[in-house]
C-alpha positions in Angstrom: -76.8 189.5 -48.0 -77.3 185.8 -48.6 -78.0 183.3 -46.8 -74.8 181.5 -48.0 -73.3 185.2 -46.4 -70.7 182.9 -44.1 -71.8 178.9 -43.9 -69.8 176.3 -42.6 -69.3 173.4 -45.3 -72.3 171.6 -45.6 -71.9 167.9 -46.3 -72.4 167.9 -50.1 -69.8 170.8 -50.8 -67.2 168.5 -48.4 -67.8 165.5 -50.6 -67.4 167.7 -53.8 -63.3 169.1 -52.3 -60.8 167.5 -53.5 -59.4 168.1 -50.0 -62.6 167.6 -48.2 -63.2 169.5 -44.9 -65.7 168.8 -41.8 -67.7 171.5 -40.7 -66.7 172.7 -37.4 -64.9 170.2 -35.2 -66.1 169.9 -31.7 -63.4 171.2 -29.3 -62.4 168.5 -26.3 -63.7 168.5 -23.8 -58.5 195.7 0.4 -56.0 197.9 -1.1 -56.4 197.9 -5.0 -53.7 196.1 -6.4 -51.3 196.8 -9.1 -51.5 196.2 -12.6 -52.1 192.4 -12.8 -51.4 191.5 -9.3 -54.6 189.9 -7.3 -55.6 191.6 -3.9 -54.4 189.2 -1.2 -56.9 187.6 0.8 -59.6 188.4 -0.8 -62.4 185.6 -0.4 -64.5 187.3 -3.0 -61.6 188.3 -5.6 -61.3 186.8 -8.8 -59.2 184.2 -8.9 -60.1 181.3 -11.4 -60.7 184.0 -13.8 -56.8 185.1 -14.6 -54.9 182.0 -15.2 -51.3 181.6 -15.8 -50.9 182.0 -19.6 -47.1 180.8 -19.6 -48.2 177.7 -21.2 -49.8 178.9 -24.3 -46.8 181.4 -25.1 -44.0 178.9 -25.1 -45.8 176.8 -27.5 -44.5 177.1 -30.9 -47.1 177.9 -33.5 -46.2 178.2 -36.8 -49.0 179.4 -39.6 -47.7 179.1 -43.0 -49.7 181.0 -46.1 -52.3 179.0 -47.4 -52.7 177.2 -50.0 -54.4 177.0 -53.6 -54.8 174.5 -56.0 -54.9 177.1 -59.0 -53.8 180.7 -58.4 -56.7 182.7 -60.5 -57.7 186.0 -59.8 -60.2 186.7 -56.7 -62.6 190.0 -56.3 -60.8 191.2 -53.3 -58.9 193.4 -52.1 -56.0 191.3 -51.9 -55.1 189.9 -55.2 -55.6 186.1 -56.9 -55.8 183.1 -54.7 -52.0 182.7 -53.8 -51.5 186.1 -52.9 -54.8 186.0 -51.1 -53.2 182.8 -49.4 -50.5 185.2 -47.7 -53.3 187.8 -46.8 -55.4 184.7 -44.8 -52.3 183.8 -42.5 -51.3 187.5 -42.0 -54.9 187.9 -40.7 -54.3 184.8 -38.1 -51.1 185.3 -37.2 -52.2 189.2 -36.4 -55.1 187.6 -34.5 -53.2 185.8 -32.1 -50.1 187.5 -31.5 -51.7 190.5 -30.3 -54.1 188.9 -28.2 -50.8 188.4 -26.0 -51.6 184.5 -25.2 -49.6 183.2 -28.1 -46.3 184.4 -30.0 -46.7 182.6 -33.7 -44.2 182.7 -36.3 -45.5 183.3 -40.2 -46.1 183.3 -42.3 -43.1 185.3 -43.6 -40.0 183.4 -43.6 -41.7 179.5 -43.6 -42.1 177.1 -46.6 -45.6 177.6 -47.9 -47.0 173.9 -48.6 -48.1 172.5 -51.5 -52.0 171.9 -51.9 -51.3 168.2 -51.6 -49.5 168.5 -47.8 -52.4 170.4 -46.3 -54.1 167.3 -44.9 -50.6 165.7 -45.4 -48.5 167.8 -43.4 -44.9 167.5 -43.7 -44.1 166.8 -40.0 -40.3 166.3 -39.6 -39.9 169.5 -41.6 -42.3 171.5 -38.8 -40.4 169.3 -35.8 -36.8 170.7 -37.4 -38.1 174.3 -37.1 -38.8 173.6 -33.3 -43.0 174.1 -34.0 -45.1 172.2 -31.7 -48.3 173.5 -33.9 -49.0 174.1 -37.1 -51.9 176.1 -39.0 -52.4 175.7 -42.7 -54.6 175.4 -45.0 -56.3 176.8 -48.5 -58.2 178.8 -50.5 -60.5 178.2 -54.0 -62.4 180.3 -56.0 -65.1 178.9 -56.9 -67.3 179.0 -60.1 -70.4 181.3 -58.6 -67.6 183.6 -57.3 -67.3 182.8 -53.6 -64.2 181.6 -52.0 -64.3 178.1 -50.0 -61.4 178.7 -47.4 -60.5 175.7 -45.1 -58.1 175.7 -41.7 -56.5 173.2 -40.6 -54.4 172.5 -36.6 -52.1 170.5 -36.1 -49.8 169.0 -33.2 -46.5 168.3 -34.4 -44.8 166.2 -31.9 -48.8 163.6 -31.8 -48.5 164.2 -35.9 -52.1 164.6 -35.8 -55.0 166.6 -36.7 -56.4 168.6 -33.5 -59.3 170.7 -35.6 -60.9 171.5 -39.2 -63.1 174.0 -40.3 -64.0 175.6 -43.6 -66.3 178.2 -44.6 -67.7 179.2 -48.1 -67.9 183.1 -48.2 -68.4 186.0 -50.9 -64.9 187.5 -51.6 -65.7 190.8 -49.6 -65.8 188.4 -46.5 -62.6 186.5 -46.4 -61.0 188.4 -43.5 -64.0 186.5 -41.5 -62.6 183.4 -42.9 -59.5 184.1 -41.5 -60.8 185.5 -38.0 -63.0 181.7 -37.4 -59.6 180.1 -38.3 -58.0 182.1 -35.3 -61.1 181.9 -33.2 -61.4 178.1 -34.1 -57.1 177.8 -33.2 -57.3 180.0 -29.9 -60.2 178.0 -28.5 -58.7 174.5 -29.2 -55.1 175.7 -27.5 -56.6 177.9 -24.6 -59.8 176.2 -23.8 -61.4 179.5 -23.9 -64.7 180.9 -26.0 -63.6 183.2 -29.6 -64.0 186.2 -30.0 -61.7 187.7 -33.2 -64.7 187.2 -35.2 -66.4 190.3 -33.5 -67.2 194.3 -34.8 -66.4 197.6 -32.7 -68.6 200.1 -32.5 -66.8 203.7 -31.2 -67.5 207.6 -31.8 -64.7 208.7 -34.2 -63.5 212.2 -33.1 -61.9 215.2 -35.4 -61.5 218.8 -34.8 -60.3 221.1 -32.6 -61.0 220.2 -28.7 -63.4 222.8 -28.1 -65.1 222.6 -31.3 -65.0 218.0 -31.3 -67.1 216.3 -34.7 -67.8 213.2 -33.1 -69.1 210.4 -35.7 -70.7 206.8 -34.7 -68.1 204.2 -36.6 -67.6 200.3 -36.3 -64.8 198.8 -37.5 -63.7 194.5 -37.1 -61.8 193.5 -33.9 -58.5 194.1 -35.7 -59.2 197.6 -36.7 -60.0 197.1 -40.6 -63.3 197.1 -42.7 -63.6 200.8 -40.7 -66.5 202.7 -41.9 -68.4 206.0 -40.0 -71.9 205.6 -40.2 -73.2 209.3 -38.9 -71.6 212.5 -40.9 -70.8 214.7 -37.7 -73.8 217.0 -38.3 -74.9 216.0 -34.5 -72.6 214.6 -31.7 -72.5 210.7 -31.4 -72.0 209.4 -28.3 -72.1 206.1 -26.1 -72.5 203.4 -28.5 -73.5 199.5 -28.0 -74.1 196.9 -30.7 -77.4 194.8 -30.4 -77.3 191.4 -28.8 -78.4 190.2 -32.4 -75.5 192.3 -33.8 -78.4 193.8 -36.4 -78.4 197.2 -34.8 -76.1 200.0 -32.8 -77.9 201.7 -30.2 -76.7 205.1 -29.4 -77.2 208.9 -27.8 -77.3 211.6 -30.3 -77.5 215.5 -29.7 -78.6 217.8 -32.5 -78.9 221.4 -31.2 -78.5 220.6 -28.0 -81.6 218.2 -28.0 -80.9 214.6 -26.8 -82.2 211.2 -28.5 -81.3 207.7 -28.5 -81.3 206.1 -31.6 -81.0 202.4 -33.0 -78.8 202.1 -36.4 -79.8 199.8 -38.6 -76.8 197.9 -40.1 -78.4 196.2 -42.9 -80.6 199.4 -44.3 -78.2 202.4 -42.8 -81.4 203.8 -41.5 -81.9 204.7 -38.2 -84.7 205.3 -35.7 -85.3 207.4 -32.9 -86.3 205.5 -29.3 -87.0 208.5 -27.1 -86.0 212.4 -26.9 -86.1 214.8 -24.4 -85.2 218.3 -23.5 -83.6 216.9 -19.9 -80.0 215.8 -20.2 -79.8 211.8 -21.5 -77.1 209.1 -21.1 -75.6 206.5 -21.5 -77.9 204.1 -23.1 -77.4 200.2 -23.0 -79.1 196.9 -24.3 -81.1 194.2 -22.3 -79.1 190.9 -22.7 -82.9 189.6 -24.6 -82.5 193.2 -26.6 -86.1 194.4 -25.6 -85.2 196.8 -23.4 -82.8 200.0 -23.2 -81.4 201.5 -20.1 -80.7 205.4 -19.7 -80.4 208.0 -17.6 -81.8 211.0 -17.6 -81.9 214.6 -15.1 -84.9 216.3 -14.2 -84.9 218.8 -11.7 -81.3 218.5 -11.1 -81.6 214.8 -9.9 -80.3 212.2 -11.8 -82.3 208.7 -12.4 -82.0 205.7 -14.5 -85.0 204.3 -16.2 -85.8 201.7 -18.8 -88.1 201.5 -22.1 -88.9 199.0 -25.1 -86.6 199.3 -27.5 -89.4 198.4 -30.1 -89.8 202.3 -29.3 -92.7 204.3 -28.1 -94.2 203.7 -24.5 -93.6 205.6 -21.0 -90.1 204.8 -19.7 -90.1 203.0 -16.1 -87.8 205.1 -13.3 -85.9 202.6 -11.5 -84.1 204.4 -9.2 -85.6 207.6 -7.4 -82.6 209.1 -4.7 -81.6 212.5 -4.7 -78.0 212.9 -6.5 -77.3 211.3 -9.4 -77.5 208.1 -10.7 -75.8 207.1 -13.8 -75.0 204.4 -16.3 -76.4 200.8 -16.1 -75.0 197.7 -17.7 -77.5 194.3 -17.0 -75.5 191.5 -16.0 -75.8 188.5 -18.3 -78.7 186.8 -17.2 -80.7 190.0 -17.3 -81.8 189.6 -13.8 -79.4 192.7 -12.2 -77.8 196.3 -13.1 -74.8 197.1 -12.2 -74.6 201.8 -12.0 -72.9 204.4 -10.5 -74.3 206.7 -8.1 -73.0 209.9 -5.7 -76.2 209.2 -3.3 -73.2 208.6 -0.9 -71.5 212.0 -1.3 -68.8 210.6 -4.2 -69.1 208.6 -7.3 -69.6 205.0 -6.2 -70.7 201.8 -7.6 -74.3 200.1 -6.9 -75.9 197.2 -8.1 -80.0 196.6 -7.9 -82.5 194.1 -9.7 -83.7 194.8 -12.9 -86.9 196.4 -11.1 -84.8 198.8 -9.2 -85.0 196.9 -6.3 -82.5 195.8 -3.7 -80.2 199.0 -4.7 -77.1 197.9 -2.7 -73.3 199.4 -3.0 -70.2 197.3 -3.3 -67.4 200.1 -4.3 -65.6 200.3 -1.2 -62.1 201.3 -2.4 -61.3 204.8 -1.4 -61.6 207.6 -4.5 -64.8 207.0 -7.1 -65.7 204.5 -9.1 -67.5 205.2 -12.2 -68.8 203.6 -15.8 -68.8 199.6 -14.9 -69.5 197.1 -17.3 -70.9 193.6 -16.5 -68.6 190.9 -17.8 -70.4 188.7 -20.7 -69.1 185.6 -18.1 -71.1 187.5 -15.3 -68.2 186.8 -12.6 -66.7 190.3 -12.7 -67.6 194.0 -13.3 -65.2 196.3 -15.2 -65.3 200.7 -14.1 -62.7 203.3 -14.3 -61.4 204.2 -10.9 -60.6 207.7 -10.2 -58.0 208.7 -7.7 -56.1 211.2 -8.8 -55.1 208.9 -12.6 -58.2 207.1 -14.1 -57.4 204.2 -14.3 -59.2 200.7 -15.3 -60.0 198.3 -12.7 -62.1 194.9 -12.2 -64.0 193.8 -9.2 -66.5 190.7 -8.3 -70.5 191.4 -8.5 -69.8 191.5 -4.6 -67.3 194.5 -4.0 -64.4 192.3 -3.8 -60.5 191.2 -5.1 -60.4 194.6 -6.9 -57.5 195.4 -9.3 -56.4 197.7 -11.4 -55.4 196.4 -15.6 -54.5 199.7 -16.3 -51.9 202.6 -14.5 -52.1 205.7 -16.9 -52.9 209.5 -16.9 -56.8 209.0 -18.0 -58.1 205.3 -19.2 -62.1 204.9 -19.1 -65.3 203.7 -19.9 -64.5 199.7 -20.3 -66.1 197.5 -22.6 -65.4 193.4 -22.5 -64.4 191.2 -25.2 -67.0 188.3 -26.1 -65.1 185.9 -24.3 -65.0 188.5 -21.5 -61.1 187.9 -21.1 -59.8 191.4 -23.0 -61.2 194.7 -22.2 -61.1 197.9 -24.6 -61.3 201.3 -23.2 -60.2 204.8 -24.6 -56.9 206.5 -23.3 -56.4 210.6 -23.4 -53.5 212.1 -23.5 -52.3 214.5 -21.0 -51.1 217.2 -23.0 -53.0 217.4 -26.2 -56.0 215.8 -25.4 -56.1 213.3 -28.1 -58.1 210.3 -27.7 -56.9 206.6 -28.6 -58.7 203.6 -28.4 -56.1 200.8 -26.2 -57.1 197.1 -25.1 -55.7 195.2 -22.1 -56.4 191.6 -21.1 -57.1 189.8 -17.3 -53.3 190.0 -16.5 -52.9 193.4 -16.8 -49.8 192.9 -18.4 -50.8 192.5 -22.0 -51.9 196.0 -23.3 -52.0 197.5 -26.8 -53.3 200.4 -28.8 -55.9 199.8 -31.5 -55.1 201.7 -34.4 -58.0 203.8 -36.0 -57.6 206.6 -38.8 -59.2 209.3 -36.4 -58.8 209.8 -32.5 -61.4 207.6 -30.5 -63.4 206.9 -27.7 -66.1 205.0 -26.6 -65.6 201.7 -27.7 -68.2 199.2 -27.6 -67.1 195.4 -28.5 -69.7 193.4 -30.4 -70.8 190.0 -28.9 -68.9 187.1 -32.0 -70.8 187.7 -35.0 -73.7 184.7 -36.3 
């Protein structure tokens, strides 16, 4: 991997474009409720976090296939540059539409522009088709083999440029092109941070239901570039990418033995953190990546404890109450940990210092709570609620403005988005047992499956890739 792996333009390639491209423009400045309601009067709910996306849907984007100023053949997977073009605008259009803010058109059925109009666009043609914004832009092969792929937004009814980016990239990378065009369009339209440029790590799951291969896999936010990175010979389970996004921490169990590894990406090797004969889970990151979280059981009680993840070392117990205490996600700044515990006769959720100290609860909900998640933005705390259904839910860092995103048979184990605005979970069915990976947004209302070539569970989103 170079170091040219996925640069923005620097200023002597712009000059050297015939269509010259900046690098990246700056952007402008009590009772659960239902699916995408808010809990009324709720001082402590989440409100200024769910927004009214009405807005961004009507607007009328249209994305046209991009362009190329000589159609030659490309090492990728989809063809020469022209047909590549197509593949680019596909990729974006997928990218926002099914993030549920924004309902493109394209590029199927729009004129494609020449490589002249796509700093020139042609604007009454756009303003005829009723678009209010327009994405183009195009794609070279260059002489050393790497693609130079610029993006371009524009408003239609201002007839002006909004943002620019281009990126120079080897040809196996161009779908990351194509997800910084949509992360580069979403944040200039919705004000919020990107996040289509991001991996997911989940355990990949064949086999009969008593008798499950579980494999650690990743896979980009869209669902392609899927690969398995373990074979199946021991279960994978509980996986988190690194904040650096070099590594994928996760609990393995080979003859009934417990360890938590870290995956290196870059080598495909992998090495072990800690073992044990007691029963392990759930590992997790520090945001600064030098620590790991887990639980383990000794004695029949439960604790959570920390250890360096540079590996070796005794493990610090941070919690020490009879039952058992589970889980453990830090919340952004590092400074707290968010668990579950049934030191209060059910499944409930606690929150403590990243010593173990102040251990206080805030689930007060009726049922059990269980698996939370800190939100990257550090204002809310995702967990699968169990009352009969599991269902996903959010609450505040406090215990309050609870609501449920999700209202079928058996939804768990949250993970957030980047941007902390989507979160994925994995859905079983309630006859056969299969397992599906499914993603839901703040509203509630915007919820879709994620399409993987096995059954899956576990998912762990990626932080937006360097």
């Amino acid at each position: 991997m170079t170091a040219r792996f996925f640069a923005l333009l620097s200023a002597a390639s712009l000059a050297a474009l015939s269509v010259p491209l900046a690098g990246q423009v700056a952007t402008p400045p009590p009772s659960p409720a239902a699916p995408g309601q808010p809990a009324a009067g709720e001082e402590d709910g989440l409100t200024g976090t769910v927004s009214d996306e009405a807005q961004w849907q009507d607007l009328g984007i249209a994305i046209t296939s991009f362009a190329t100023d000589q159609d030659v053949p490309t090492q990728t997977n989809a063809g020469s540059t022209a047909a590549l073009g197509r593949s680019l605008a596909d990729v974006i259009s997928g990218d926002l539409r099914n993030n549920g803010l924004f309902k493109p058109s394209g590029p199927g059925g729009l004129p494609q522009p020449a490589y002249a109009q796509v700093q020139a666009p042609d604007y009454p043609t756009w303003a005829a088709r009723s678009a209010e914004m327009l994405v183009q832009g195009y794609v070279r092969a260059n002489g050393d083999g790497q693609l130079t792929i610029g993006c371009y937004l524009y408003d239609v009814a201002l007839q002006q440029q909004l943002a620019r980016a281009g990126w120079v990239v080897p040809p196996a990378e161009w779908r990351r092109a194509a997800h910084k065009c949509a992360d580069m369009v979403y944040s200039r339209l919705s004000g919020e941070s990107p996040f289509f440029d991001s991996r997911i790590a989940y355990i990949a799951e064949t086999g009969p239901k008593d008798r499950r291969m579980k494999r650690l896999a990743v896979m980009d936010s869209d669902g392609a570039n899927h690969r398995y990175l373990t074979s199946g010979q021991a279960t994978a389970l509980t996986p988190r990418y690194s904040p650096d996004y070099k590594s994928i921490l996760y609990l393995s169990y080979l003859n009934g033995n417990p360890r938590i590894y870290v995956y290196d990406l870059a080598t495909d090797r992998q090495r072990l953190i800690t073992e044990s004969r007691n029963p392990t889970f759930a590992p997790r990151w520090s945001p600064d990546g030098k620590w790991i979280l887990y639980s383990m059981a000794i004695a029949g009680n439960t604790d959570i404890y920390k250890i360096s993840s540079a590996g070796g070392g005794q493990p610090q117990r941070l919690t020490d109450s009879p039952g058992i205490d589970v889980g453990g996600s830090f919340s952004p700044d590092g400074s707290r940990i968010v668990f579950e515990s049934d030191r209060s006769g059910s499944q409930q959720i606690y929150v403590m210092g990243a010593d173990g100290s102040n251990q206080q609860r805030i689930s007060f909900f009726g049922g059990r709570s269980a698996t939370p998640e800190w939100s990257p933005r550090g204002d809310q705390i995702a967990f699968t609620h169990i009352a009969g259904d599991l269902r996903i839910a959010v609450t505040s860092p406090g215990g309050g403005g609870m609501r449920y995103l999700t209202d079928s048979w058996q939804d768990e184990a949250p993970t957030w988005s980047p941007n902390g605005r989507i979160i994925q979970f994995f859905r079983t069915e309630k006859n056969s047992g299969k397992t599906s990976i499914w993603q839901v947004d703040l509203t509630g209302r915007n919820e879709r499956r994620l399409q993987t070539p096995v059954d899956g569970s576990d998912p762990a989103w990626g932080p937006i890739r360097p």
